[in-house]
C-alpha positions in Angstrom: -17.4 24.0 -20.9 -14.9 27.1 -20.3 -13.6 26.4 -23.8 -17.2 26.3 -25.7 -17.3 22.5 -25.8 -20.8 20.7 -24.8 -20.0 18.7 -21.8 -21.8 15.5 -23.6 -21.0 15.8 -27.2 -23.5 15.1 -30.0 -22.6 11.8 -31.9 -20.5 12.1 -34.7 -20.8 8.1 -36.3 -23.6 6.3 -37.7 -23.7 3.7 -35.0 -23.8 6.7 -32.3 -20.1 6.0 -30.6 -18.2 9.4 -30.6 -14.2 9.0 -29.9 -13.2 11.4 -27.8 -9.9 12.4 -26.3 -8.2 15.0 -24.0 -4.6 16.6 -24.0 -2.4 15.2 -21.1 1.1 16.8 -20.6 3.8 15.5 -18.6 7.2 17.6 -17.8 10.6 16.0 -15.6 13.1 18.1 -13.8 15.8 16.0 -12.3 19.2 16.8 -11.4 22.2 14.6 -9.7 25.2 15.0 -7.7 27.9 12.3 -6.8 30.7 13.1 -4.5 33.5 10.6 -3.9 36.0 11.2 -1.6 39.3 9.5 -0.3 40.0 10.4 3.1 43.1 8.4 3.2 44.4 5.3 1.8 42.0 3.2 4.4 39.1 5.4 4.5 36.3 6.8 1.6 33.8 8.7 1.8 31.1 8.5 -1.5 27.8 10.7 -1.7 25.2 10.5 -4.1 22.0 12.9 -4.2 19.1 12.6 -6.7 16.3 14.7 -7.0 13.1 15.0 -9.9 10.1 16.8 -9.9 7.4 15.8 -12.1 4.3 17.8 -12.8 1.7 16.4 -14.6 -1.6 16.7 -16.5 -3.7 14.1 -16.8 -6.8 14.7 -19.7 -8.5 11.4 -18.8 -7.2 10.9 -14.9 -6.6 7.7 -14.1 -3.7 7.7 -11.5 -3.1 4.4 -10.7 -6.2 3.0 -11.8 -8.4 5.2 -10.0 -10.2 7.0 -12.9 -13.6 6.7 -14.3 -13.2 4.4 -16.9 -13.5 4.4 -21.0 -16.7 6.1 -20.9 -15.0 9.2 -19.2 -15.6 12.6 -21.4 -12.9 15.3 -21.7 -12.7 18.2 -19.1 -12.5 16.6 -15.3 -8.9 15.6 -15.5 -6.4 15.7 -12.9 -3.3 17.9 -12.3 -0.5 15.9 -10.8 2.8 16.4 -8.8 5.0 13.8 -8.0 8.4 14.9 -6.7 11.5 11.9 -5.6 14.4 12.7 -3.4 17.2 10.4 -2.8 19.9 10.8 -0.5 22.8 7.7 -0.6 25.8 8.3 1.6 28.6 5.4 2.0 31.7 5.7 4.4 34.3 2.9 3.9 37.1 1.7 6.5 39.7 -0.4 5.7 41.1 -1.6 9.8 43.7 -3.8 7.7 43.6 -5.7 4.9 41.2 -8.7 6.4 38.8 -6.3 8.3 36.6 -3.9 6.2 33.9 -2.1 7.8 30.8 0.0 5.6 28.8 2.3 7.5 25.8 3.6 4.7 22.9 6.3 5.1 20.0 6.5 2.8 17.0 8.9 2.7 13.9 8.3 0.3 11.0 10.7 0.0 8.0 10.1 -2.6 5.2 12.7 -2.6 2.0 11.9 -5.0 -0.3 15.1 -4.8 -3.4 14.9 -6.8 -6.3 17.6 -7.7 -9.6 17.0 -9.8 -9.7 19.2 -12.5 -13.2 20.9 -11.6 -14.9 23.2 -14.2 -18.0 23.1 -12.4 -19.4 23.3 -8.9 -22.3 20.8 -8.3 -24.8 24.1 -7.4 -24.6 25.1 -10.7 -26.4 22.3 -12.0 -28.9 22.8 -8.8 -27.5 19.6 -7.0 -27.0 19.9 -3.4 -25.0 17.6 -0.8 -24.5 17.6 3.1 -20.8 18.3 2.6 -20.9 21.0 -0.3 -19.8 23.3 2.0 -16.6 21.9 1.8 -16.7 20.0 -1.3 -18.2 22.5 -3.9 -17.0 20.2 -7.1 -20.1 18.6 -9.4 -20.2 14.6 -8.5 -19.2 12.0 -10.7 -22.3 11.4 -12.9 -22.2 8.0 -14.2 -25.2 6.4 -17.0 -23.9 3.3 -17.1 -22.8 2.1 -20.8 -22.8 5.5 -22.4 -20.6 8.0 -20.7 -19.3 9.8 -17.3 -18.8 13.5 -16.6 -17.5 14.7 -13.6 -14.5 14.5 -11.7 -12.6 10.7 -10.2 -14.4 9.9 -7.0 -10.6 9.1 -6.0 -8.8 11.9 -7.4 -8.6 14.3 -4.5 -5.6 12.6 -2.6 -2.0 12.9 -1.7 0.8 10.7 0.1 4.2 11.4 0.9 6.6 8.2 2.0 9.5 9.3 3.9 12.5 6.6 4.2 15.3 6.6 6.6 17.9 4.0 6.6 21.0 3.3 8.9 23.3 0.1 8.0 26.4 -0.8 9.3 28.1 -4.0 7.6 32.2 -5.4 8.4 33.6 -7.8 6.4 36.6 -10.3 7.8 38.6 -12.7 6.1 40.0 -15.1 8.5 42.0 -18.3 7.1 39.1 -20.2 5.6 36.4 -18.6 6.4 34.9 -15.0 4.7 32.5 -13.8 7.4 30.0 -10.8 7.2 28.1 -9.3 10.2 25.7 -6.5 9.7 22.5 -4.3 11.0 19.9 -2.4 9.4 17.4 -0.1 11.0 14.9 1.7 8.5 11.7 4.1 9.6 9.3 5.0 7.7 6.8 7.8 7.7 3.8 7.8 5.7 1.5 11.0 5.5 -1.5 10.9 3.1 -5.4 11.7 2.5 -7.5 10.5 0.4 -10.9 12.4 -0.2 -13.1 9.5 -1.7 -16.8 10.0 -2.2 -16.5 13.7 -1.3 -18.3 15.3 -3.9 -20.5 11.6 -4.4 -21.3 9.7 -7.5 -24.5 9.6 -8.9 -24.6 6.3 -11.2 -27.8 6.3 -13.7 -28.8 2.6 -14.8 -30.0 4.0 -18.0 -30.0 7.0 -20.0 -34.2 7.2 -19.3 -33.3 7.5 -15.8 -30.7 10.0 -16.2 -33.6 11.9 -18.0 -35.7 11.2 -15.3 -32.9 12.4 -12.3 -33.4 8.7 -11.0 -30.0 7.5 -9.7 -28.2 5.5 -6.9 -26.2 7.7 -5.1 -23.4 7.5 -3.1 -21.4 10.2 -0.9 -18.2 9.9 1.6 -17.9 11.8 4.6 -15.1 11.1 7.7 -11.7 11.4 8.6 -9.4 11.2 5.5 -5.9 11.8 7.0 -3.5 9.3 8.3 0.6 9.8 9.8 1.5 6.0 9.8 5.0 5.3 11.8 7.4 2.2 11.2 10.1 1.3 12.6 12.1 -2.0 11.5 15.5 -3.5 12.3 17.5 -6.6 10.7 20.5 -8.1 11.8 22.6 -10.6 10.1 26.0 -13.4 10.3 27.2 -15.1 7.0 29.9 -17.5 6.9 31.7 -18.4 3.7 33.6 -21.3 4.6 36.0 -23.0 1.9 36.5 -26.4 3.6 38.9 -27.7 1.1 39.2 -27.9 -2.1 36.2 -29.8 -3.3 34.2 -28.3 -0.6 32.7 -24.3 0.5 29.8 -24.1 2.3 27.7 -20.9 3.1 26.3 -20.4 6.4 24.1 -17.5 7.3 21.1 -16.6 9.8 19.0 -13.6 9.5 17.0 -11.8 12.6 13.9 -9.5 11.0 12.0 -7.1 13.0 9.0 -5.5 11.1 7.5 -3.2 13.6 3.7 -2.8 12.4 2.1 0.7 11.6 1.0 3.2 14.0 -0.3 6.3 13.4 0.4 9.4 15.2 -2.9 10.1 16.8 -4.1 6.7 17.7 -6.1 7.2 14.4 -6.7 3.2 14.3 -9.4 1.0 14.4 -9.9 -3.1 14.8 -12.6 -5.8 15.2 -12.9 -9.0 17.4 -15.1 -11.8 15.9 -14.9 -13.2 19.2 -16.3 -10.2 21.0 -18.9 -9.4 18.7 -22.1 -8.6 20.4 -25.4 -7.9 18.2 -27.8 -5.3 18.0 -30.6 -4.1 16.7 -33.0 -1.4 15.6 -34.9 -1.6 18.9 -32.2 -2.8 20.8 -28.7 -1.2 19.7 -25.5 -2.8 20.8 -23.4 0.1 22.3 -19.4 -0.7 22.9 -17.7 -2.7 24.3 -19.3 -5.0 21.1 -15.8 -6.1 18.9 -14.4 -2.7 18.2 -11.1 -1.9 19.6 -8.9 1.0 19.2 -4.9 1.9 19.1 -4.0 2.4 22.7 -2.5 6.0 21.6 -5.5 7.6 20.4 -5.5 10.9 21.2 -9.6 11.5 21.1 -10.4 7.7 22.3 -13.9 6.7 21.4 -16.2 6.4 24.7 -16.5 2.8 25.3 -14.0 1.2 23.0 -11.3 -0.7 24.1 -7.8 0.1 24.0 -5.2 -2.2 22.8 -1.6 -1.8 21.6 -1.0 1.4 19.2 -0.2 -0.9 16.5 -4.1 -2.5 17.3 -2.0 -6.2 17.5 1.3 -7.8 18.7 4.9 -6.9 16.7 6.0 -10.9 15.5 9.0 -11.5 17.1 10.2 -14.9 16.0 11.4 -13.8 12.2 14.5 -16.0 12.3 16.0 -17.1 9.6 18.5 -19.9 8.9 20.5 -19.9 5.0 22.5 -22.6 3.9 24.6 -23.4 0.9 27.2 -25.8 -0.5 29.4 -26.5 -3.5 30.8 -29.6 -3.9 33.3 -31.5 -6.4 32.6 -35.5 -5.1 35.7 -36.2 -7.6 38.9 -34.6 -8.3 38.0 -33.7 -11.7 36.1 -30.9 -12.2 33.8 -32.7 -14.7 30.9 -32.8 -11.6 29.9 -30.1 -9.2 26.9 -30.3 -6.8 25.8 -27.0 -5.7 22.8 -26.9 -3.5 21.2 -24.5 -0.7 18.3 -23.7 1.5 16.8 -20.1 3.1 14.0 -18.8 4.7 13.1 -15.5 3.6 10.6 -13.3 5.5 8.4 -10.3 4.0 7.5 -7.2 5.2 3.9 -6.6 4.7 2.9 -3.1 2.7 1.6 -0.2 4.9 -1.6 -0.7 2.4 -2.6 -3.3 5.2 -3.5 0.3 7.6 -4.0 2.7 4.5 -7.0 1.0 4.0 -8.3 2.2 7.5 -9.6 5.7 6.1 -12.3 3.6 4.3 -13.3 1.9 7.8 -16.4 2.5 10.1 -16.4 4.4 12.6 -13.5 6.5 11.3 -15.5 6.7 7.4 -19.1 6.4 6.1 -20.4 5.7 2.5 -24.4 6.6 2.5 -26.4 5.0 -0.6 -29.9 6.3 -1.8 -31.8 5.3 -4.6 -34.6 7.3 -6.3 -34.2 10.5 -4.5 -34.7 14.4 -6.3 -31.7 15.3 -8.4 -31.4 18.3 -6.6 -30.9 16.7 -3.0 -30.0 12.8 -4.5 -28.0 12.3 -1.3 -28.6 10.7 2.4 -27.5 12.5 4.8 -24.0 11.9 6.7 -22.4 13.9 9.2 -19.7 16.8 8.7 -16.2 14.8 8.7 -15.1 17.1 12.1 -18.2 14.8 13.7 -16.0 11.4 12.9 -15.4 9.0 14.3 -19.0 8.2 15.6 -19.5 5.9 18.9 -19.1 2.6 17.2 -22.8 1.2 18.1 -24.3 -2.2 16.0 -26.3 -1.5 13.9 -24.5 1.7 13.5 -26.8 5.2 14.1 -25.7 6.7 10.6 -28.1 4.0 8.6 -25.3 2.7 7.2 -23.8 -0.7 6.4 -20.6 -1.8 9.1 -17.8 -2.0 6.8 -14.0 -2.2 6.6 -10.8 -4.1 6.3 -9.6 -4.9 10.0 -6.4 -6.7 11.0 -6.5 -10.5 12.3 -5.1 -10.7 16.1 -2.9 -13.7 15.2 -1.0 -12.0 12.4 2.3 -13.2 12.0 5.0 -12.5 9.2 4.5 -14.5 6.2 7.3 -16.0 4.9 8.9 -18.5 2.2 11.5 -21.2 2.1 13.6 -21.3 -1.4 15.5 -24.5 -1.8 16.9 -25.9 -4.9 19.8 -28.8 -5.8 21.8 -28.5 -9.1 24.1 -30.9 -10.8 26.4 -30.0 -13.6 28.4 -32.4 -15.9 31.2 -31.3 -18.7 30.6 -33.9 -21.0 33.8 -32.5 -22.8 35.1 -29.0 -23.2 32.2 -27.3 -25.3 29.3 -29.6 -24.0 28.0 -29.0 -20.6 24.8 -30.9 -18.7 22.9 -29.9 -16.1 20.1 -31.1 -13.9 18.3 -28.8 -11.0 16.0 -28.7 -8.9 14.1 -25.5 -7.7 11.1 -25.2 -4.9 9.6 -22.9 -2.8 6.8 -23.1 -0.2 4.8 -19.7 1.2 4.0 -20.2 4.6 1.5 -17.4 6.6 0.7 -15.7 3.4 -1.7 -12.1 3.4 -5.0 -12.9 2.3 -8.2 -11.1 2.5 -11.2 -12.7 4.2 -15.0 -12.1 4.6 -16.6 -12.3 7.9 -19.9 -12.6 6.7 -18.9 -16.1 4.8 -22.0 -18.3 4.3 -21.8 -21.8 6.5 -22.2 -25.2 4.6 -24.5 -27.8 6.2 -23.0 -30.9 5.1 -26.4 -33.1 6.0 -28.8 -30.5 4.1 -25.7 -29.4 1.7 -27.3 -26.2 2.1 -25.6 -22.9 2.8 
């Protein structure tokens, strides 16, 4: 190592285990500033800003559970950077003293930059890889059980999350009733790459074959940057009503609109079960054979379909009803019935699309087994060669892989309801009975095409 350490140190215990450990430094600069401002008696004005920078060392990188593992040894880190900006404006109306209108601005920005620390280059231990000439770093050298040198597979990545957010809400008390109306639009912009597999990982099943230069290798090559878009809008009505004076009820509907990722050049790719069409080595299935693409690609792939940019329909039925009560059946106040019902819709995570850098054609992950420790990887293409012409079986050698979005995919969501009783015994002795339940309805899952069929007569898969 630069610092005269061996890269695998000798044991230092009788049963052969070394501990070993690494220097990780962390440093936070963050400043604030709030502005409030009145206007006038009916109007205020209130800023806040917020910003933090964050540079890190990590001795042992394991950014959100990416790193190597226990058996990692010292010196292939990561140097971090995560910065945070926050921008919160408010502007507050009064019209009179039943009408209040809040018009609010918010800007989010989260940038996670991460760099393997790399000490060596993989030529100088006489490996070579179809990509060095971009990724010069040594790969992660794994013998299973006993230790890992080398650098994350995963550490070479960066993301920055960019959050606008326009609201409007007015408040008016009328008799009665306390209503609310209000309208939210958000966009999001989400830049990132993620370099997996691009200096490959050699894994060693045993310490004889590491001896040997006998490993299964793996090595990533492809198209590692994504822009994702989204653009969302909500819309909402609440009515407080106080009916009398055993009785307020709480009326509300919500309107969601989650606009699903696109990306910027069309970089987005699906599959069709249904119009899946099979090949082999003799006879390869060229496209149209499942594979569709996002109908704004800039480069479309020859022969693949073009479908929305979004690669499936926006769902726009997320309607949803709320009600509540409160309720004194006597004209004591020993009893009180409160009870209420919602549907509550989720937006799903942007993860659903990040995962499309890891997707054929766009990506490729070759394996070998057994080759020279000098040259221990197959071959892939140069990532400027991605995507490839989507064929089945696909013309790298490699195995068709990747997470792809299901056509009919519709906002999951969950109903909350829940009944509560309460009964003052006497002044310092209070009982209460309640009931809570929920119910998820269209819930994200993860599913594998390539599940086995039962035969129920044989009871054989």
């Amino acid at each position: 190592m630069p610092n005269g350490q061996f890269i695998i140190p000798s044991s230092t215990t009788a049963s052969g285990l070394t501990p070993i450990s690494a220097i990780s430094r962390f440093q936070e600069d963050q400043f604030n500033i709030n502005v409030d401002l009145k206007i006038n008696e009916k109007h205020n004005f209130t800023g806040k800003v917020f910003s933090a920078n964050n540079p890190f060392t990590q001795g042992n990188f394991n950014f959100a559970g990416l790193g190597n593992g226990p058996t990692q040894l010292p010196g292939f880190g990561g140097e971090l950077d995560l910065i945070n900006r926050v921008v919160s404006l408010s502007d507050t109306y009064i019209f009179s003293p039943n009408i209040v209108n809040q018009a609010r601005f918010g800007y989010n920005r989260i940038r996670v930059t991460s760099e393997p620390q790399e000490p060596f280059t993989a030529k100088q231990f006489g490996i070579d890889s179809p990509t060095s000439n971009l990724y010069s770093g040594l790969p992660t050298i794994q013998v299973v059980g006993l230790f890992t040198l080398g650098s994350s597979p995963f550490a070479d990545q960066s993301s920055a999350i960019n959050t606008f957010t326009y609201s409007d809400t007015l408040s008016i008390t009328a008799g009665r009733h306390r209503l609310r109306l209000g309208a939210e639009y958000r966009r999001s912009q989400v830049n990132f790459f993620f370099n997996a597999f691009t200096r490959g990982q050699l894994v060693f099943p045993t310490f004889a074959s590491f001896l040997a230069g006998q490993s299964i290798s793996l090595l990533g090559s492809g198209v590692f940057d994504r822009a994702l878009r989204v653009n969302e809008f909500s819309a909402f009505a609440q009515d407080d009503i106080k009916v009398n004076n055993r009785l307020t009820l709480n009326l509300g509907i919500r309107y969601e609109f989650f606009g699903n990722p696109t990306e910027q050049q069309g970089r987005l790719i699906n599959f069709l079960p249904e119009q899946f069409k099979n090949g082999s080595v003799t006879a390869i299935a060229q496209p149209p054979n499942g594979f569709v693409q996002a109908g704004n690609a800039e480069n479309p792939i020859a022969g693949v379909p073009l479908v929305s940019d979004s690669l499936i329909d926006n769902d726009l039925n997320n309607i949803a009803p709320r009600f509540g009560f409160a309720y004194k059946p006597f004209n004591s106040d020993k009893v009180v019935i409160r009870g209420g019902y919602g549907i509550y819709f989720d937006r799903v995570s942007t993860r659903s699309i990040n995962t499309q850098v890891l997707n054929f054609p766009f990506f490729s992950l070759a394996t070998a087994v057994g080759r020279p420790l000098a040259s221990p990887f197959a071959p892939v293409p140069q990532p400027t060669a991605f995507p490839v012409i989507p064929t089945v079986p696909s013309l790298l050698g490699t195995p068709i892989s990747g997470i792809f979005l299901d056509p009919n995919f519709r906002s999951p969501y969950v109903q909350q309801y829940n009944l509560n009783i309460q009964y003052a015994v006497r002044n310092d002795l209070l009982l209460e009975f309640g009931y809570v339940g929920s119910k998820g309805t269209k819930l994200l899952q993860v599913v594998s095409l390539n599940q086995p069929v039962f035969n129920p007569v044989t009871r054989q898969f």
